[in-house]
Every structure is written in structure tokens, then in C-alpha cells.
C-alpha atoms as one frame of an Amber mdcrd trajectory, in Angstrom:
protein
 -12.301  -0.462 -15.999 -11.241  -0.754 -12.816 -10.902  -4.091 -10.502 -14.336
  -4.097  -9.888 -14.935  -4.739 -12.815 -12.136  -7.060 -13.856 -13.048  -8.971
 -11.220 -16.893  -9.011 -13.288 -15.295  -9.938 -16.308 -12.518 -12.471 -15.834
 -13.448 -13.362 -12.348 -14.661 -17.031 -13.808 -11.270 -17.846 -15.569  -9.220
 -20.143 -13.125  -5.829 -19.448 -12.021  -5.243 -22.455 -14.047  -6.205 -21.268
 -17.534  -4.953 -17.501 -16.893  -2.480 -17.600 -14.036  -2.078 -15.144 -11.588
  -1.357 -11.449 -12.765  -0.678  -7.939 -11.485  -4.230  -7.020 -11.525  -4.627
 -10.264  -8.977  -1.884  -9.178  -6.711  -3.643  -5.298  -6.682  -7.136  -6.962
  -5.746  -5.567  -9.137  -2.855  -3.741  -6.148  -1.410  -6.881  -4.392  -1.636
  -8.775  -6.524   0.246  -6.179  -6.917   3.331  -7.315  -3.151   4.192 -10.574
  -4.536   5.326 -10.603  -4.886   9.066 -10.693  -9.218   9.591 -10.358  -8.816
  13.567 -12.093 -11.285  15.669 -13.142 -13.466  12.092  -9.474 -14.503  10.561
  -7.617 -16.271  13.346  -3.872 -15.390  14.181  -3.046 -18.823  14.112  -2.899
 -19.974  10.546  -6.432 -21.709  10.913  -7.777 -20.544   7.162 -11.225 -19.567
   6.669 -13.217 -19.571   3.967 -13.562 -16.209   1.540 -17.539 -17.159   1.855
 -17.567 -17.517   5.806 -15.394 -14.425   5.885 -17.452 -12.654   4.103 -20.750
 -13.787   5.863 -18.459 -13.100   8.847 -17.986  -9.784   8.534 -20.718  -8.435
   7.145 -22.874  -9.518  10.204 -20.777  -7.507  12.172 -20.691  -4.639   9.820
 -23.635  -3.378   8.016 -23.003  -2.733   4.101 -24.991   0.535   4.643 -22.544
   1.839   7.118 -19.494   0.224   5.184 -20.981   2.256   2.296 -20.611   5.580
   3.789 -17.110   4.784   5.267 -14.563   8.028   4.259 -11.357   7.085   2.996
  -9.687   5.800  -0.273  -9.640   2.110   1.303 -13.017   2.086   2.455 -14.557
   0.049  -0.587 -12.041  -2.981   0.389 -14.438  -4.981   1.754 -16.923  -5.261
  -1.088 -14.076  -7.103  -3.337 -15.148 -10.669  -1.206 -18.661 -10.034  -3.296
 -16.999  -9.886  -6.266 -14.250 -12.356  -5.479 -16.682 -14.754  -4.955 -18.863
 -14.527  -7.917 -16.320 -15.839  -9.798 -14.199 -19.635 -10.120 -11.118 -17.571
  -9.825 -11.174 -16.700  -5.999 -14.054 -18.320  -5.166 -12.569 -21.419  -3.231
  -9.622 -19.113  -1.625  -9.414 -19.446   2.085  -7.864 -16.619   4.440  -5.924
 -17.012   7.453  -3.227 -15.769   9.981  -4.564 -11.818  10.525  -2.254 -10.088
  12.203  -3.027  -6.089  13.121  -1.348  -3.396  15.241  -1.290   0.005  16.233
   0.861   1.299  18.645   1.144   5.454  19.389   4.166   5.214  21.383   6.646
   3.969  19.021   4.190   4.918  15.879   3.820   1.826  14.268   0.214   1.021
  12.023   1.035  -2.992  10.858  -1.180  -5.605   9.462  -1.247  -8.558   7.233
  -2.876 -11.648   5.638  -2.580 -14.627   4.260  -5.095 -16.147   1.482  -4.042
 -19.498   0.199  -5.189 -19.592  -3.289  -6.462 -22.205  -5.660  -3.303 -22.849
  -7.946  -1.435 -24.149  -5.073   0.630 -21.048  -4.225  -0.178 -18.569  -1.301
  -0.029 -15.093  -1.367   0.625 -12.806   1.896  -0.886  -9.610   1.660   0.596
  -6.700   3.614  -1.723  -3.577   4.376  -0.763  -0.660   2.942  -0.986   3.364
   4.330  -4.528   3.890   5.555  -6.517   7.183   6.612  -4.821   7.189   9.927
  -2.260   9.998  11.127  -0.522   7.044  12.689  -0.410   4.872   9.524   1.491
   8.251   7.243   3.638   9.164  10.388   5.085   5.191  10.353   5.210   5.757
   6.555   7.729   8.943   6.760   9.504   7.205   9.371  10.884   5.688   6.355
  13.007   8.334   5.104  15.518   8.659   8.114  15.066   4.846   9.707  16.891
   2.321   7.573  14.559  -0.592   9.496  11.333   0.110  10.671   9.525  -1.787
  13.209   7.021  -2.590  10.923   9.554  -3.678   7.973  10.478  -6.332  10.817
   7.067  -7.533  11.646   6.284  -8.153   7.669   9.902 -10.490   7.613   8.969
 -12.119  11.097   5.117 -12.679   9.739   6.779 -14.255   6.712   8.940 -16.398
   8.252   5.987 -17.807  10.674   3.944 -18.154   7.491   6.684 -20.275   5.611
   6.679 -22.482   8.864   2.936 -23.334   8.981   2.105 -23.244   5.132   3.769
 -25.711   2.701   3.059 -23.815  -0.517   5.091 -21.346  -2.650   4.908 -17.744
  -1.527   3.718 -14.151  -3.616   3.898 -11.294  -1.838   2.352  -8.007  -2.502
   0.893  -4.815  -0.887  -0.499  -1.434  -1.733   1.102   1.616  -1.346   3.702
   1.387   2.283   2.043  -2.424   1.853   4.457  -2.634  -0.902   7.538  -2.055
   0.774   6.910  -4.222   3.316   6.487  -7.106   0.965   9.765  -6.168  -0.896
  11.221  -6.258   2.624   9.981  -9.136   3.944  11.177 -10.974   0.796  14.334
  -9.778   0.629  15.386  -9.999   4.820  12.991 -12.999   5.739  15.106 -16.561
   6.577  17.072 -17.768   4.042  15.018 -20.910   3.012  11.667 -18.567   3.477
  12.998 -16.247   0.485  13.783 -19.245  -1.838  10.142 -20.192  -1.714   9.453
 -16.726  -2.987   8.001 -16.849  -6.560   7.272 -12.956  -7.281   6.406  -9.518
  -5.382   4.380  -6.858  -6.187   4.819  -3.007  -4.773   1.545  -1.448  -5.786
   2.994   2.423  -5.942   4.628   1.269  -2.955   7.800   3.507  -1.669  11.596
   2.071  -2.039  14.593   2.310   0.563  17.106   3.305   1.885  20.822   3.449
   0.014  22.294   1.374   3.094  19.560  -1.481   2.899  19.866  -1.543  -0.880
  23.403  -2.485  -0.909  22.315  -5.794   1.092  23.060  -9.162  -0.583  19.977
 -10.531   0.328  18.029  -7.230  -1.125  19.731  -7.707  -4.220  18.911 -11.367
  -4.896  15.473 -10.785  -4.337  15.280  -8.158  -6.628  14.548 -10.407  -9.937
  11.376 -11.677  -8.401  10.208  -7.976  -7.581   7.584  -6.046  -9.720   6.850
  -2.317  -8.695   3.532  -1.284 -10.456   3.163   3.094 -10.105   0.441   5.394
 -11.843   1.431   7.499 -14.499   1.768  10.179 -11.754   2.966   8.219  -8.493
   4.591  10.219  -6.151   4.304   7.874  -3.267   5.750   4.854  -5.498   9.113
   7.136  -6.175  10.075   7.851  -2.979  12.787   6.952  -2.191  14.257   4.110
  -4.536  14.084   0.541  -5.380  16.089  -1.571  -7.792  13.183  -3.843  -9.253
  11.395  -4.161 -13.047   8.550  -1.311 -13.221   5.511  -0.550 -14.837   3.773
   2.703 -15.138  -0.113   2.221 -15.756  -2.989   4.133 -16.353  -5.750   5.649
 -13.585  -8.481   7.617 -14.185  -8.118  10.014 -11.411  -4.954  12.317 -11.325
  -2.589  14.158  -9.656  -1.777  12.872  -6.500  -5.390  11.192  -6.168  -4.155
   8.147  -8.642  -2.469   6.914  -5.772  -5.740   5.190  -4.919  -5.239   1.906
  -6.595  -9.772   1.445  -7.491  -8.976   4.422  -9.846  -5.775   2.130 -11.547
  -7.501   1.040 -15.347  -7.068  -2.884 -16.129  -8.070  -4.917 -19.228  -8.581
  -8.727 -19.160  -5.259  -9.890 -18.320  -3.067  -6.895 -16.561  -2.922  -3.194
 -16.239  -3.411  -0.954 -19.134  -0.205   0.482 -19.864   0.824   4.014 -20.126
   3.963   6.586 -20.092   4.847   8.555 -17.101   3.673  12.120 -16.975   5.692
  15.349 -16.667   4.088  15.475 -13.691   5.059  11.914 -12.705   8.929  12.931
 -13.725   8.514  16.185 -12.191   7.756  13.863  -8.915  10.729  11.759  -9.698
  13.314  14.453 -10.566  12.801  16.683  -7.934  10.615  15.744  -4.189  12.459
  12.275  -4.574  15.686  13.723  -4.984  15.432  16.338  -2.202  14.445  13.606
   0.247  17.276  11.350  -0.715  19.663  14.970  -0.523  18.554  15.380   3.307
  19.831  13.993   6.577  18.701  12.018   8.699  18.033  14.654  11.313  16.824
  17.258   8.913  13.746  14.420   7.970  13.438  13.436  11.354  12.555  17.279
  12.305  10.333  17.719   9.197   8.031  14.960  10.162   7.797  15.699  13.829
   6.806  19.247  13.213   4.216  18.154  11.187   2.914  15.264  13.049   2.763
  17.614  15.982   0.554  20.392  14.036  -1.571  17.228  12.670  -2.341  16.061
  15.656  -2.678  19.113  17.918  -6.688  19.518  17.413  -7.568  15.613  18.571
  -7.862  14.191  14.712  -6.819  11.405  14.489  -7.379  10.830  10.560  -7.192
  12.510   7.361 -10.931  12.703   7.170 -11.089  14.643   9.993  -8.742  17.151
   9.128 -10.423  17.282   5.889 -13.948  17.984   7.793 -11.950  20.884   9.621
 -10.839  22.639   7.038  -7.098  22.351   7.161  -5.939  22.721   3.753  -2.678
  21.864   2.419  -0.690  24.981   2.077  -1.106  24.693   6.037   0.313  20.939
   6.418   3.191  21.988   4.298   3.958  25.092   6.230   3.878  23.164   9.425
   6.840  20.519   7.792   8.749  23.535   6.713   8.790  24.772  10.015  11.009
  21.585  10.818  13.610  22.583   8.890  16.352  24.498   8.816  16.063  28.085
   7.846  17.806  27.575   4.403  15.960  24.513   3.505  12.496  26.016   3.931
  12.136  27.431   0.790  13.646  24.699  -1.485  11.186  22.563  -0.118   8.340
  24.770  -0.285   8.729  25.192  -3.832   9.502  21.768  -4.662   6.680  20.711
  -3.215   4.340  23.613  -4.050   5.168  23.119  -7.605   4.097  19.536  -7.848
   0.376  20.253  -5.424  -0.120  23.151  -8.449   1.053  21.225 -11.195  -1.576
  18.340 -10.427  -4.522  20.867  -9.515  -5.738  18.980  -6.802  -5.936  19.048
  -2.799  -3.481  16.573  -0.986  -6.433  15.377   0.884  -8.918  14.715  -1.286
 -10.126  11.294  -2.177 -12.214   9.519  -4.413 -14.169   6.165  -4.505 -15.483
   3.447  -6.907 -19.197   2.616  -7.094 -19.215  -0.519  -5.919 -23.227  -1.458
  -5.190 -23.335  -2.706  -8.837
């Protein structure tokens, strides 16, 4: 089952009887990818999950939410299910914060929902389906600190100053990093009010900002959660417990965390694949053997194929066509002449290994 349905069956347990789990943190980090502009104020003012929901679903019909493209696009219906239950029901939201900005690519956003138990967990929106939100997430491999790693500490530090409650942090895929971030490089007496983070298949960092003091003593409080064949959550690397768990898509597709398979009190458990070592020994390893400038130019020459017909999402490239032998010929092309090939077979090996399309997606049914 997926958190649809835990959300059926163990939504009426309070926090109080069965405490706060992964499976929670995945269904709050979830729900920040719904759009809360214009209903959750910037300000710290909470709302309630039931006038949120009411909220938003005047302005957006559940019809047209329904055929939304994407991997995230089911976010929204979690505040039904979140609020058939005692669990969440009585959770208010606050302090939405969103931006996108071309010039210095940077897709941010994050929320706040202050939870029954006393305790208040900030949830930091992970990658979505635009070409801006995956070009900020490669930024990642060749910038130590991104601008929207500093945002997530900043929010978190604002957040500490308004809200007198302990803190969880979490997020979904990039979501994830910037809650490890946040945790580990917010103020001093904002990361001692830290009680645990989750990275949802989220990728780690940098060698530099792993050395930090203040990385390290975060680390304890840290849980990184990947699919049995994450590629995205071994990236790069982090220094926290893991757990690999079951989805029932595969390949790269189990990336989408409605496909990740729960029971009544956490993730089912599983073993990583040869597919999800093959990921770890080899893409992860040539990205941390690269420099700087060598990533740099791989990204740009792929952002600037990606975005030379107008898309400006995944979905659209998918609707023209452009398959992914094409994107990863146009991030060869950034590199050096003798570093083409190594990373054409690295990564060609991995796209055949999983027998699926680096764009497709799947979804949940979630009209139950």
C-alpha cells in the first residue's frame, strides 16, 4: 500500500498512541508540493488543514487537479485523506514561502504544519516537473552552497523565532537535502531544537560541506529513506542512518515517493538492487571523480538543448518526443572529449539495466 492508503488505515491513531514515523514525514513532504500561494500566509499566521483545503480547492477544480501531468501532481489530494483521520486532522499550516527565479536558477519553497503532539515539522519542496527545479538540482554537484540550501537555513531560523515548539524536518527528493542542510547550518540554538530529519531519496553533498562541525553533529538526528533502486538519493553522499524500502514501480520511476510501499507503522523494508548498487558504484562515483568545471559544462550543455524549443517542463518534452538517448547526448557534448564515452556508458548502462524511459512517470489513483 502506498500513503494513500496508510493514511486510510492508520490515519485515526493519534500521534499520541503511535508517534510520528517515516511514513508521516513522506506524507508531509508530499503535500508541500501542492501550490498554497495566496491561502498559507508568509507570516507564520497558521491555517487550518480544513480551511486550506476548502481554500484551495475553490480555486482549483479537483477535475483539473486530476488531470495535472507530473509525479507530484496527486499532492494535493493527501489534505482529503489527512483529514479523515484524528492523526492530522487538527494540524494547522503556515509560513509558505515559494520562488522561482531564471536568472540565477533557483526553484525554492517550503512549509510549516504545526502538528498535534506539540512538535512542528517544516516541510521543504522537493524537485518538481520544472526544467528550472532539475537545473537548481545539478547545480549541486559543482556549488558547495546553493542559494536555495541558504533559503531552507534562513526559513528555519525565522521559523525557530516565531514558533515555540520542537522542530522535524523533512523533504522529498532535492526537498531532502535542503532539510539536512538547514539542520545542520541553521543558528546554533535553532539546530538544538532539532528532534529528527528525514531525506526522502533526497541527494547528499559535497566532501567540503561534509567535513563541517556543525554537519557532523547533526548527523545523529538525520534519517535518509531511498528505494531499492534510488539513483537520485545516492548522489553524491551523506553521512546519516539509511533505509532502503520497497516501491512498486522500478527503475528510475521509484523515485516517485506514491509508488514507496508502507505497512501500519513505517516503510516496508527491502535490500538494495543490483541495479540500486550499480547506481551507487558507478554514476555516483563518476560525479564525485569530476571537477567542478567539467559538471558545470555538462549541465549547461544540457540545460541549453532542454530549453532551446520553449519547454519549460518535463511534460512537455515528453509530449515532443525527445527521448533520452537525446538528453544524454546533449550532456556529453559538455564534456571533454575523453570523458564522453565513460559517461555515456555509465549512464547508458543503468537507463538499460532498469528498462524504462528517464521521463516517464506514473501516478496513484487517488479518487478512492
Amino acid at each position: 500500500m502506498n500513503i494513500f492508503d496508510y493514511l486510510t488505515w492508520r490515519g485515526d491513531v493519534p500521534l499520541a498512541v503511535s508517534p510520528f514515523n517515516p511514513v508521516d514525514s513522506l506524507v508531509l513532504s508530499e503535500l508541500a508540493y501542492t501550490d498554497f500561494e495566496g491561502i498559507l500566509p508568509a507570516n507564520g499566521q497558521a491555517v487550518s488543514l480544513a480551511d486550506a483545503c476548502e481554500a484551495y480547492f475553490a480555486a482549483h477544480s479537483r477535475e483539473e487537479v486530476k488531470t495535472r501531468p507530473g509525479y507530484t501532481a496527486p499532492a494535493p489530494f493527501l489534505m482529503d485523506f489527512l483529514l479523515r483521520g484524528a492523526r492530522f486532522r487538527e494540524m494547522l499550516l503556515c509560513s509558505f514561502e515559494s520562488l522561482m527565479d531564471f536568472e540565477d536558477p533557483t526553484q525554492f519553497a517550503a512549509m510549516t504544519c504545526l502538528l498535534p503532539d506539540g512538535t512542528a515539522f517544516v516541510s521543504f519542496r522537493g524537485t518538481d516537473g520544472t526544467l528550472l527545479g532539475w537545473k537548481d538540482d545539478l547545480i549541486m554537484s559543482y556549488r558547495s552552497r546553493t542559494r536555495g540550501q541558504r533559503l531552507a537555513a534562513d526559513y528555519l531560523d525565522r521559523a525557530a523565532a516565531q514558533i515555540d515548539r520542537p522542530f522535524l524536518l523533512g523533504g522529498h527528493s532535492k526537498g531532502g537535502n535542503l532539510a539536512i542542510y538547514a539542520a545542520a547550518f541553521c543558528a546554533p540554538e535553532t539546530q538544538s531544537r532539532v528532534r529528527a530529519v528525514y531525506s526522502l531519496d533526497g541527494p547528499g553533498f559535497r566532501d567540503d560541506l561534509r567535513a563541517e562541525p556543525s554537519y557532523l553533529a547533526v548527523m545523529p538526528r538525520c534519517l535518509s529513506v531511498i528505494p531499492d533502486t534510488s539513483v537520485i538519493g545516492q548522489l553524491l553522499t551523506n553521512d546519516c542512518p539509511r533505509i532502503v524500502i520497497e516501491s512498486s514501480a522500478s527503475g528510475l520511476i521509484q523515485h516517485d515517493g506514491f509508488t514507496w510501499q508502507t505497512g501500519p507503522t513505517g516503510f516496508v523494508p527491502a535490500e538494495l538492487s543490483r541495479r540500486g548498487e550499480y547506481a551507487e558504484k558507478t554514476i555516483t562515483a563518476w560525479v564525485s571523480r569530476q571537477d567542478d568545471e567539467t559538471l558545470r559544462s555538462m549541465v549547461d550543455s544540457l540545460f541549453r538543448v532542454l530549453e532551446a524549443p520553449g519547454a519549460d517542463s518535463f511534460h512537455m518534452l515528453r509530449s515532443r518526443k525527445m527521448r533520452t538517448a537525446e538528453l544524454m547526448m546533449a550532456a556529453a557534448r559538455g564534456l571533454p572529449k575523453e570523458k564522453q564515452k565513460e559517461f555515456l556508458s555509465s549512464v547508458g548502462q543503468l537507463l538499460q539495466s532498469s528498462g524504462e524511459q528517464l521521463l516517464d512517470t506514473v501516478r496513484p489513483e487517488t479518487d478512492r
